[in-house]
ROLUM-688423 format. One record per residue (C-alpha): residue number from 1; residue in three letters; x, y, z. Coordinates in nm, 3 decimals. Example, Ala and Ser with C-alpha at 12.3 -4.5 7.8 and 13.67 -1.06 7.14 Angstrom:
2
k = 1; r = ala; east = 1.230; north = -0.450; up = 0.780
k = 2; r = ser; east = 1.367; north = -0.106; up = 0.714
END
This chain:
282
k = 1; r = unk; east = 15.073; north = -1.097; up = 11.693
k = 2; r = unk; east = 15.095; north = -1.297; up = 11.372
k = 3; r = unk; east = 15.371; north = -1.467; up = 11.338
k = 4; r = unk; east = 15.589; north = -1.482; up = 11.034
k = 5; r = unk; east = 15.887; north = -1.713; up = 10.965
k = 6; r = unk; east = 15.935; north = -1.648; up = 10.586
k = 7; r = unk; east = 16.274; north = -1.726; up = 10.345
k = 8; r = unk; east = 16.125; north = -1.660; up = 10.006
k = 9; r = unk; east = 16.445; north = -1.719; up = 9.712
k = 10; r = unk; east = 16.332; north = -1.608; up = 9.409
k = 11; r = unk; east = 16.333; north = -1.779; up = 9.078
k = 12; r = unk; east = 16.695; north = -1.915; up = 9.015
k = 13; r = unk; east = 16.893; north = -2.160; up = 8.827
k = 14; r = unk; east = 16.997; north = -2.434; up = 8.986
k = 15; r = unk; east = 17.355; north = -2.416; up = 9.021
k = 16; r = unk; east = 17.311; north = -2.057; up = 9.131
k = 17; r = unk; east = 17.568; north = -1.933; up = 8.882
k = 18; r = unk; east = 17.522; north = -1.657; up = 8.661
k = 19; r = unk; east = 17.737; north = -1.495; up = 8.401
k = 20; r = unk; east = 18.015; north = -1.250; up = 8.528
k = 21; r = unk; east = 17.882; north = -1.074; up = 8.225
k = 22; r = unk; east = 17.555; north = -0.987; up = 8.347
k = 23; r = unk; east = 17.469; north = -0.680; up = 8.306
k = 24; r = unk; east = 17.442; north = -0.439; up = 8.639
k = 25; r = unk; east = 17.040; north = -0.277; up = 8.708
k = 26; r = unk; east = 17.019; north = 0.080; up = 8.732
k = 27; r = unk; east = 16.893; north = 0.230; up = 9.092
k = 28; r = unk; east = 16.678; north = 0.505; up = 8.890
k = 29; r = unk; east = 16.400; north = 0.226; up = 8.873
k = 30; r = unk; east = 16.333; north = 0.191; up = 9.188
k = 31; r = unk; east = 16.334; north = 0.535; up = 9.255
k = 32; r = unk; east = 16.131; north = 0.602; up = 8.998
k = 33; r = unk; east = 15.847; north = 0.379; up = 9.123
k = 34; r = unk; east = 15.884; north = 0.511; up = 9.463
k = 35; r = unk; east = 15.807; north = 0.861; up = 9.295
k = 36; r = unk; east = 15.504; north = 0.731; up = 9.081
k = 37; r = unk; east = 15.363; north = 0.579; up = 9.416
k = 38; r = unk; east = 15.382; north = 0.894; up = 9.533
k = 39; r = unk; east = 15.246; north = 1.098; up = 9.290
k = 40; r = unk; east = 14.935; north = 0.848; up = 9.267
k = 41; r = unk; east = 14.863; north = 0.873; up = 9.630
k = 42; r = unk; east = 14.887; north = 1.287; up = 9.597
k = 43; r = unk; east = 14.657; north = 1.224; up = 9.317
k = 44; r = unk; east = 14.390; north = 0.947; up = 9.420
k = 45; r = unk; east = 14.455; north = 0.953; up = 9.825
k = 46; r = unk; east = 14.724; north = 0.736; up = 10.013
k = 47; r = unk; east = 14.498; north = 0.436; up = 10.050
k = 48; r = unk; east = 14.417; north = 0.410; up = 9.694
k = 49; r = unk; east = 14.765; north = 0.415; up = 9.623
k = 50; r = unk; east = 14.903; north = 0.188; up = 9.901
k = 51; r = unk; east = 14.652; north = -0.084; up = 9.793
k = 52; r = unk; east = 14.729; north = -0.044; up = 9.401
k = 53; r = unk; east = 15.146; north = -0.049; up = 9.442
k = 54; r = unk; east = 15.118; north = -0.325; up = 9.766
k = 55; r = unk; east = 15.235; north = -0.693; up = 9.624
k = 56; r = unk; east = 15.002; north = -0.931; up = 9.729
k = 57; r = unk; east = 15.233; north = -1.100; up = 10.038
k = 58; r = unk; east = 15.349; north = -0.720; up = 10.085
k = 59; r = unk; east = 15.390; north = -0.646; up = 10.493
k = 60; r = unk; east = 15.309; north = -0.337; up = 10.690
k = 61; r = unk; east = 15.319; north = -0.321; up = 11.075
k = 62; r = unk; east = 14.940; north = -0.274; up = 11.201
k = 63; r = unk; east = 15.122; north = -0.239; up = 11.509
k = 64; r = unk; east = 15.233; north = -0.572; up = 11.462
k = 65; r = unk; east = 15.322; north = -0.769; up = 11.076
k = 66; r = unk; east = 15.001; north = -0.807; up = 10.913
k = 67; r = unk; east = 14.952; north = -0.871; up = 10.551
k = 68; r = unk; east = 14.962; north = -0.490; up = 10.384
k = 69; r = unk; east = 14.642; north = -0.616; up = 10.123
k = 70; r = unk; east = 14.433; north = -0.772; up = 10.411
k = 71; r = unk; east = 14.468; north = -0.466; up = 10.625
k = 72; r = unk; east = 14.421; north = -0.162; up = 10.367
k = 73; r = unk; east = 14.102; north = -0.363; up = 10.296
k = 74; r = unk; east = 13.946; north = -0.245; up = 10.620
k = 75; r = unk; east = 14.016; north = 0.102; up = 10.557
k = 76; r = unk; east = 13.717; north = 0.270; up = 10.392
k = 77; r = unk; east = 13.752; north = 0.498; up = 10.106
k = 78; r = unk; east = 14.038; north = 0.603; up = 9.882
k = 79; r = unk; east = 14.233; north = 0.806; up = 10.214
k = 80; r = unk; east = 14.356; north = 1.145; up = 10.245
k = 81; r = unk; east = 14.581; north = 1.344; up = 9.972
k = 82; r = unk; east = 14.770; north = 1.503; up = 10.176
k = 83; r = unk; east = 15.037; north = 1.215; up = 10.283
k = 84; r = unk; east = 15.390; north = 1.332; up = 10.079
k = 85; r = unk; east = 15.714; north = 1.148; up = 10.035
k = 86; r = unk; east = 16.069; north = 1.207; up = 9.822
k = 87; r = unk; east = 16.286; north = 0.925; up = 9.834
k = 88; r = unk; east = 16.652; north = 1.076; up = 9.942
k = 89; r = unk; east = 16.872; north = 0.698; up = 9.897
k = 90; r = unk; east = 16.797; north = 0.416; up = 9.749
k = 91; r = unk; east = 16.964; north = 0.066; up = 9.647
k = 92; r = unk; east = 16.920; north = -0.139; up = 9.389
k = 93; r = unk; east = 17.033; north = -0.556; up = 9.347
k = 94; r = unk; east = 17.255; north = -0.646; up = 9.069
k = 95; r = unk; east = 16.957; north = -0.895; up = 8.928
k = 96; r = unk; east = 16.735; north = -0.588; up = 8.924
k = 97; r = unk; east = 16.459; north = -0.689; up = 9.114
k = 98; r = unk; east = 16.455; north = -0.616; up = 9.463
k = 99; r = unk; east = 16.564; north = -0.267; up = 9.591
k = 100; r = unk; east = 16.445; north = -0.010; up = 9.829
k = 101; r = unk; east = 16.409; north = 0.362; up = 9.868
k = 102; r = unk; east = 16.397; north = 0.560; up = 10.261
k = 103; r = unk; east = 16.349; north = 0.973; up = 10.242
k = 104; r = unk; east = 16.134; north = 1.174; up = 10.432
k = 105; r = unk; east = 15.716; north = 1.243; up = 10.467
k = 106; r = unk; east = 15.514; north = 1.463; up = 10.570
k = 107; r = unk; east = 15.174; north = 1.587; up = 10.581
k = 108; r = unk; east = 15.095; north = 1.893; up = 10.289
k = 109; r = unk; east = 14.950; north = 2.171; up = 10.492
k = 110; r = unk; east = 15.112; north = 2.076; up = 10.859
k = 111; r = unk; east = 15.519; north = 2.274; up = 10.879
k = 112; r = unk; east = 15.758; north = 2.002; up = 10.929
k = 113; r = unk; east = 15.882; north = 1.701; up = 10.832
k = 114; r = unk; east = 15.704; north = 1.403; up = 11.033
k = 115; r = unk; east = 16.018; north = 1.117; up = 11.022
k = 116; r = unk; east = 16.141; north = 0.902; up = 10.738
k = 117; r = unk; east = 16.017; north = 0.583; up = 10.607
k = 118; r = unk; east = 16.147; north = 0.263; up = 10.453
k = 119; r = unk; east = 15.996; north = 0.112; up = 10.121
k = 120; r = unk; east = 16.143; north = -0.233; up = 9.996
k = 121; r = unk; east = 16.022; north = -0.317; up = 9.621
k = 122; r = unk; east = 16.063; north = -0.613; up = 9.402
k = 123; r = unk; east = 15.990; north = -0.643; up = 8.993
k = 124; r = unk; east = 15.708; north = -0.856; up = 8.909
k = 125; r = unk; east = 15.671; north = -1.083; up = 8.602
k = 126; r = unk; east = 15.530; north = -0.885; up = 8.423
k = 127; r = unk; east = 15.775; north = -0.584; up = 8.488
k = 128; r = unk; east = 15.589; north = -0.377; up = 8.748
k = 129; r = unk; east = 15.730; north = -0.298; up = 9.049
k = 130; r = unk; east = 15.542; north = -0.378; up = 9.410
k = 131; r = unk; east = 15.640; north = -0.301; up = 9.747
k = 132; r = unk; east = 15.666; north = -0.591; up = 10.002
k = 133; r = unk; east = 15.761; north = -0.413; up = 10.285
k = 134; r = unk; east = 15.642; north = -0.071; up = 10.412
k = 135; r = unk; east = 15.721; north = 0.110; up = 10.728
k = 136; r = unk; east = 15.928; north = 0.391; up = 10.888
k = 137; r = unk; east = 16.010; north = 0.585; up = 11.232
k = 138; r = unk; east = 16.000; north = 0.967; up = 11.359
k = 139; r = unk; east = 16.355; north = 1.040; up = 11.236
k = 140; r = unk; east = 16.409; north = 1.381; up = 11.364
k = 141; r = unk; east = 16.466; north = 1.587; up = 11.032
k = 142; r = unk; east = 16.492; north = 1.996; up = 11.022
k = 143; r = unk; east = 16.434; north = 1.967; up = 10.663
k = 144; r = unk; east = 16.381; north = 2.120; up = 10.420
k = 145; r = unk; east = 16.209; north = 1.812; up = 10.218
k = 146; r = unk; east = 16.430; north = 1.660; up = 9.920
k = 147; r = unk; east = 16.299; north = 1.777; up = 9.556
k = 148; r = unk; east = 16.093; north = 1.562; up = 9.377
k = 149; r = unk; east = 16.306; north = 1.532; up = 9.072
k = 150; r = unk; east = 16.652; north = 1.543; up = 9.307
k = 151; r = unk; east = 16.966; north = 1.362; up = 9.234
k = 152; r = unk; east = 16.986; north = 1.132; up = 9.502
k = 153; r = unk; east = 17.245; north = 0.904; up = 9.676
k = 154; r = unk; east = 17.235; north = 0.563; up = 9.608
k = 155; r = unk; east = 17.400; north = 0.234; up = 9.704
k = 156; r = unk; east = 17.719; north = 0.099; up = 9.583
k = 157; r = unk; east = 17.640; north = -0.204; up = 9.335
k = 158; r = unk; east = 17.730; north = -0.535; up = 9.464
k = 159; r = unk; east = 18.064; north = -0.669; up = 9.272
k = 160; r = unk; east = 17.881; north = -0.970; up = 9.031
k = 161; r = unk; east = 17.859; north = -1.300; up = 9.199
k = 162; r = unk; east = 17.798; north = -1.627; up = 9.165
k = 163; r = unk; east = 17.481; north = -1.715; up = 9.419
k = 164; r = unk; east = 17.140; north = -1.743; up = 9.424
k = 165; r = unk; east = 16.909; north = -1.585; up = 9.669
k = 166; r = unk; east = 16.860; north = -1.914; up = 9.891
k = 167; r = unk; east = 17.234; north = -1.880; up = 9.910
k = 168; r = unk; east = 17.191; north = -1.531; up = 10.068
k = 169; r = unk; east = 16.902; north = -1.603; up = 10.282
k = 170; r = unk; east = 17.149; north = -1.871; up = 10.429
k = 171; r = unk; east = 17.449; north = -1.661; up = 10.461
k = 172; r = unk; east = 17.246; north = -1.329; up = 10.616
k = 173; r = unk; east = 17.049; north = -1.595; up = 10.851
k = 174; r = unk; east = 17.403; north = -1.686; up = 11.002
k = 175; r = unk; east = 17.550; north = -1.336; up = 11.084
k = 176; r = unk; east = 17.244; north = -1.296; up = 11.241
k = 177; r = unk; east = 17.192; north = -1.565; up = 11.407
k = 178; r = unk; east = 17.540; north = -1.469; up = 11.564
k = 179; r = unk; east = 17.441; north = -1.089; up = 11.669
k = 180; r = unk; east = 17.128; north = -1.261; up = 11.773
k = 181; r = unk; east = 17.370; north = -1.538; up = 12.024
k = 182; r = unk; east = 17.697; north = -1.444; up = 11.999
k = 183; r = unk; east = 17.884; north = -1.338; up = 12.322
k = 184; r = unk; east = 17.881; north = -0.951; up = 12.184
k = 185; r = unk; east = 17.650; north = -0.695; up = 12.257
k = 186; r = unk; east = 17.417; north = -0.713; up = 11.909
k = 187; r = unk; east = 17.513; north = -0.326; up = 11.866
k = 188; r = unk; east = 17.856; north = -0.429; up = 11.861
k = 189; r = unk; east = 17.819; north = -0.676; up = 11.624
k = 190; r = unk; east = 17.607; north = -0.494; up = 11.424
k = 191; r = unk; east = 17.865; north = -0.178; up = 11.435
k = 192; r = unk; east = 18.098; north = -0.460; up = 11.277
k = 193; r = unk; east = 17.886; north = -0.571; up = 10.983
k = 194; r = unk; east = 17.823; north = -0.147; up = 10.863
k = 195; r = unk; east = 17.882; north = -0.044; up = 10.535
k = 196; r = unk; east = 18.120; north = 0.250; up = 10.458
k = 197; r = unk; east = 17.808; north = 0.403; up = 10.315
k = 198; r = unk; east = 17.542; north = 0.273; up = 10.580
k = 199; r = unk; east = 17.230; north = 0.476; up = 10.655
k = 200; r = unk; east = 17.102; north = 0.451; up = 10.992
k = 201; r = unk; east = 16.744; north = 0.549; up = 11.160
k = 202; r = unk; east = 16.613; north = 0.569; up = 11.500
k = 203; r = unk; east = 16.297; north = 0.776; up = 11.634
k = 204; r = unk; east = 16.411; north = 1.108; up = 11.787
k = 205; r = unk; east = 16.718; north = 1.113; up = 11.629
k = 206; r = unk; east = 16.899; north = 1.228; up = 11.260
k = 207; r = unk; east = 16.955; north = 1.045; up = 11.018
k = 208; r = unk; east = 17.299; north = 0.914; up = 11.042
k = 209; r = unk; east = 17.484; north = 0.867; up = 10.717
k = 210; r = unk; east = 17.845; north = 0.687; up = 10.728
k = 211; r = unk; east = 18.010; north = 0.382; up = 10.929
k = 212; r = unk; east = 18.075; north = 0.634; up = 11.236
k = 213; r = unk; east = 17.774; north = 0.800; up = 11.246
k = 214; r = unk; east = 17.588; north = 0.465; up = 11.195
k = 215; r = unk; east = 17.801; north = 0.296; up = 11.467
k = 216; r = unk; east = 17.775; north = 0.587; up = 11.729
k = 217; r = unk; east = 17.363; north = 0.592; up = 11.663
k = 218; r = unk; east = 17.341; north = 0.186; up = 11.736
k = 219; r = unk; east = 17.544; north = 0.242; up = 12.059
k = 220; r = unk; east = 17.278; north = 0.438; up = 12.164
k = 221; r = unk; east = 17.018; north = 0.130; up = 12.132
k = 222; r = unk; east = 17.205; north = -0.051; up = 12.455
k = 223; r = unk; east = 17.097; north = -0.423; up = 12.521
k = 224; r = unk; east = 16.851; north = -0.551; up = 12.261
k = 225; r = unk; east = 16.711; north = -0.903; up = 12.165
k = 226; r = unk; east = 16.669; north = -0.975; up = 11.806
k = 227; r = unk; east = 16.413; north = -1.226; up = 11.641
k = 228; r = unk; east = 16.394; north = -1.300; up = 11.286
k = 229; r = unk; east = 16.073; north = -1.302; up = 11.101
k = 230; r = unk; east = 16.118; north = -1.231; up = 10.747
k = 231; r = unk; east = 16.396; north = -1.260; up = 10.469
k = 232; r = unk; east = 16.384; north = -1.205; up = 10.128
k = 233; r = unk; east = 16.690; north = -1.223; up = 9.880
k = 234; r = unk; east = 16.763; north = -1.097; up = 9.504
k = 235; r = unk; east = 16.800; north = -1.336; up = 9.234
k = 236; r = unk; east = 17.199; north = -1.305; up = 9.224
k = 237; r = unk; east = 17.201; north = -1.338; up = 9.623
k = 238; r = unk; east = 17.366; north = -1.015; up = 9.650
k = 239; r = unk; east = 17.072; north = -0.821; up = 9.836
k = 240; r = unk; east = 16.855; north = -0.901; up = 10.129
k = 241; r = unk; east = 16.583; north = -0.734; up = 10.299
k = 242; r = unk; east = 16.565; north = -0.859; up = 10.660
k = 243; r = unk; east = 16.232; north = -0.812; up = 10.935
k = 244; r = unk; east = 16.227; north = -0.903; up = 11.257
k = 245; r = unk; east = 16.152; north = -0.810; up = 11.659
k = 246; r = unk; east = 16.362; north = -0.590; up = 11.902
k = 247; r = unk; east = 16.296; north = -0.654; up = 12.264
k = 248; r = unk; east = 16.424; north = -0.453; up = 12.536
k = 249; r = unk; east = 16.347; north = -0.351; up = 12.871
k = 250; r = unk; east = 16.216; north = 0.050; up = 12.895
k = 251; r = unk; east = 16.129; north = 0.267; up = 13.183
k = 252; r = unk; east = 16.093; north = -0.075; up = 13.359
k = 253; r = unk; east = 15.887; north = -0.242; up = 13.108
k = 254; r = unk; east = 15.962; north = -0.504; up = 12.856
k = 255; r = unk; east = 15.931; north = -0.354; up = 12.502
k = 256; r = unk; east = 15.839; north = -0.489; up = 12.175
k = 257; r = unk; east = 15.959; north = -0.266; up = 11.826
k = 258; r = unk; east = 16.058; north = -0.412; up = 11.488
k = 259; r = unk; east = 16.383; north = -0.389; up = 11.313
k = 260; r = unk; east = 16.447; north = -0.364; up = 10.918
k = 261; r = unk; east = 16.734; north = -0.374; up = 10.703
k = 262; r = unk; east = 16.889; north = -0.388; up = 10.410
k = 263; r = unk; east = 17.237; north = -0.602; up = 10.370
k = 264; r = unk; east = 17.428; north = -0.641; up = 10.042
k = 265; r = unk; east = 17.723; north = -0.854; up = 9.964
k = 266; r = unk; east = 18.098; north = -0.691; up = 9.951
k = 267; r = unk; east = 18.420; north = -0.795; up = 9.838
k = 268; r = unk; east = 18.492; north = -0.815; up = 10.212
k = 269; r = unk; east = 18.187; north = -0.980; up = 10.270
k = 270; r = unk; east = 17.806; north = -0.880; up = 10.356
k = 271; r = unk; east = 17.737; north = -0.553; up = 10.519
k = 272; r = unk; east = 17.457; north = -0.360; up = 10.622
k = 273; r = unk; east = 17.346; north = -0.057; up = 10.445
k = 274; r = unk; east = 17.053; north = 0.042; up = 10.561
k = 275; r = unk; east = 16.903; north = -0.072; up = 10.941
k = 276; r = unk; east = 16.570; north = 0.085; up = 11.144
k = 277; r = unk; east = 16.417; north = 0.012; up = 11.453
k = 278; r = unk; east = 16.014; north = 0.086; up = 11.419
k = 279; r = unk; east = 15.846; north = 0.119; up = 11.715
k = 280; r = unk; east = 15.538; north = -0.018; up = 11.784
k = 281; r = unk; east = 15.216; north = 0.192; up = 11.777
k = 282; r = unk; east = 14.889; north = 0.055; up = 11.887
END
C-alpha cells in the first residue's frame, strides 16, 4: 500500500484573518461541476472524463490510495458510457474552494441503483474545478435515481471565521487523534462530533440522513481502528476533507477499509457532516 501522510493548507494570509465581510460561496458550483463531470463521461466514456476533471494530486482507492492521474493512465481507451451519477447533497466552504457532492450511480441499461459515491472538489487558479478525492460504497438505495436538474439538499454554511486552513488541519487532526486514542469507543466519539444535518454511508445499508440516524448507523460499525492519511482544509479553515484506514477484525480476519469525511466548523464547534467507510476491493 502507498502510504500517504498529507496536510496540504491552501494559499492564506498570514495572520489567518479574513474579513467578517467576506462574502459566503454558493453550493450550486460544486454541484454544478459534479453534473458537467457527469454529463462528459455520458458523453466521451467515464475514463475520459475521470482523467480530464482529476486534479493532478487527486486520490482514488485502486484498492488501496493511489494517485487518481497515475492510475487512469493504465486504463486503455476512453471507458464505457454507460457509468451515471446525480449528486443528491452537497457542501460547499465559505472561501469557495473546496466542497463535495455524494448521490447515487448506476449503470444505464442494468435496473437498480449500484450504491452512492463521494466526490471532494477544490477551485483551481484559474477557476476550474478538480476533484481530489473520488470514491464511494454499495449504499443500499431502492431508488428511484435523483433528477438531473433536482433541487438538492445542501450543507449549512459555516458562520465566517477567522482561520486559515493550517488552523483547521490542526484542530480536525486533534479530535481525531482523540477518537483515534481516547478511552471511548471511536463510534461513540464519532456519534458526539455529528452534525444535526450529518449524512452517513455504509455498504448494505441506507443512507442515513440526521444526527440519530447517523449515530444509530455508526453503532453498527462496533470496534474500529482509525489511521489518518490525508487532510485537506479550505482557505477560511472552516471545511476539511479527511482520508484515512479502518481496521477491524471480520469473520475472524483482520480487515483493512478506508474512511472519508467531511467536517465543517460550528458555532459549537467542528462537526461531521458527511462520513463513509469504503471497503476495500482487490
Amino acid at each position: 500500500m502507498r502510504a500517504l501522510v498529507l496536510a496540504i493548507a491552501l494559499a492564506g494570509c498570514a495572520s489567518g484573518e479574513h474579513l467578517e465581510d467576506s462574502p459566503a460561496a454558493a453550493p450550486i458550483a460544486v454541484i454544478q461541476a459534479e453534473r458537467d463531470f457527469a454529463a462528459d463521461a455520458a458523453a466521451r466514456g467515464w475514463t475520459a472524463a475521470f482523467r480530464t476533471w482529476a486534479a493532478p494530486e487527486a486520490i482514488t482507492l485502486s484498492p488501496d490510495p493511489v494517485n487518481a492521474q497515475q492510475n487512469l493512465a493504465q486504463i486503455p481507451g476512453d471507458g464505457a458510457k454507460t457509468l451515471d451519477w446525480r449528486p443528491a447533497f452537497a457542501g460547499v466552504s465559505r472561501s469557495g474552494e473546496l466542497g463535495f457532492t455524494t448521490g447515487p450511480f448506476q449503470i444505464r441499461g442494468r435496473e437498480g441503483i449500484v450504491g452512492h459515491y463521494f466526490t471532494v472538489w477544490r477551485q483551481e487558479a484559474d477557476g476550474n474545478w478538480k476533484w481530489i478525492f473520488d470514491g464511494g460504497t454499495d449504499v443500499a438505495d431502492p431508488g428511484p435515481i435523483v433528477a438531473a436538474d433536482a433541487d438538492i439538499p445542501t450543507s449549512e454554511m459555516s458562520p465566517i471565521v477567522r482561520s486559515s486552513a493550517r488552523q483547521a488541519i490542526a484542530d480536525v487532526t486533534q479530535i481525531e487523534t482523540q477518537i483515534a486514542t481516547g478511552n471511548a469507543l471511536p463510534a461513540d466519539a464519532l456519534t458526539r462530533s455529528l452534525d444535526a444535518n450529518a449524512h452517513v454511508d455504509r455498504g448494505g445499508a441506507p443512507a442515513a440522513i440526521g444526527r440519530d440516524a447517523a449515530a444509530a448507523l455508526i453503532a453498527n460499525d462496533g470496534p474500529v481502528a482509525f489511521t489518518s492519511l490525508r487532510r485537506e482544509g479550505s482557505e477560511f479553515g472552516d471545511m476539511v476533507f479527511s482520508l484515512g484506514e479502518v481496521r477491524d477484525q471480520h469473520e475472524g480476519a483482520a480487515r483493512l477499509r478506508y474512511y472519508a469525511r467531511i467536517w465543517q466548523k460550528r458555532p459549537e464547534g467542528w462537526r461531521i457532516v458527511f462520513d463513509e467507510i469504503i471497503p476495500r476491493r482487490n
